[in-house]
C-alpha positions, 0 to 999 in steps of 0.5 A: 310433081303429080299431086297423088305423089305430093300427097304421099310425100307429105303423109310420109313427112308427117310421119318422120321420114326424111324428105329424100326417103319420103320421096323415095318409098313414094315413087316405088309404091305409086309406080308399084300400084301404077299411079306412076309411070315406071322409073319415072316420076311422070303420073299414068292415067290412074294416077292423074284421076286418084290425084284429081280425088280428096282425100275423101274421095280416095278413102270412099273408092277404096273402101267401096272396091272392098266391097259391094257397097256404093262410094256414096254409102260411106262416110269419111273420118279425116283424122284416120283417113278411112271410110266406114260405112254409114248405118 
C-alpha cells in the first residue's frame, strides 16, 4: 500500500470511520487529485514523492502553492496539521 494512502487511511481512522469506509473515501480522493493511479490502488509519480514527504513537509508544500512564499518560510503545527507563516 502506498504510504500517502496509508497515511490517509489512518486520519480517516482517527476520525471514526470504518476501516472499509477509510479506505474507500481515500483511494476516491487520492485517485481524484492523481496520487493514485485510477481504479487502482497503485501510487502515480505524484503520489510516491507526496508519500515520500512528513507530514510537515506536505503541510509547508500546500501552504507555499497558496502563495508567493517559499516552503521554508513556514512553520509547521502537528497538532492542526497546518502551516502558517513564520513572522
Amino acid at each position: 500500500m502506498p504510504a500517502i494512502l496509508e497515511r490517509l487511511v489512518s486520519q480517516l481512522r482517527a476520525k471514526g470511520k470504518s476501516k472499509s469506509s477509510a479506505f474507500a473515501i481515500a483511494t476516491a480522493a487520492l485517485q481524484r487529485s492523481g496520487n493514485l493511479k485510477r481504479g487502482t490502488q497503485q501510487a502515480t509519480s505524484k503520489g510516491k514523492k507526496r508519500g515520500a514527504m512528513t507530514p510537515s513537509q506536505r503541510a509547508k508544500d500546500r501552504a507555499s502553492k497558496n502563495s508567493k512564499h517559499k516552503s521554508s518560510e513556514y512553520k509547521y503545527n502537528k497538532q492542526s496539521n497546518l502551516a502558517t507563516l513564520r513572522k
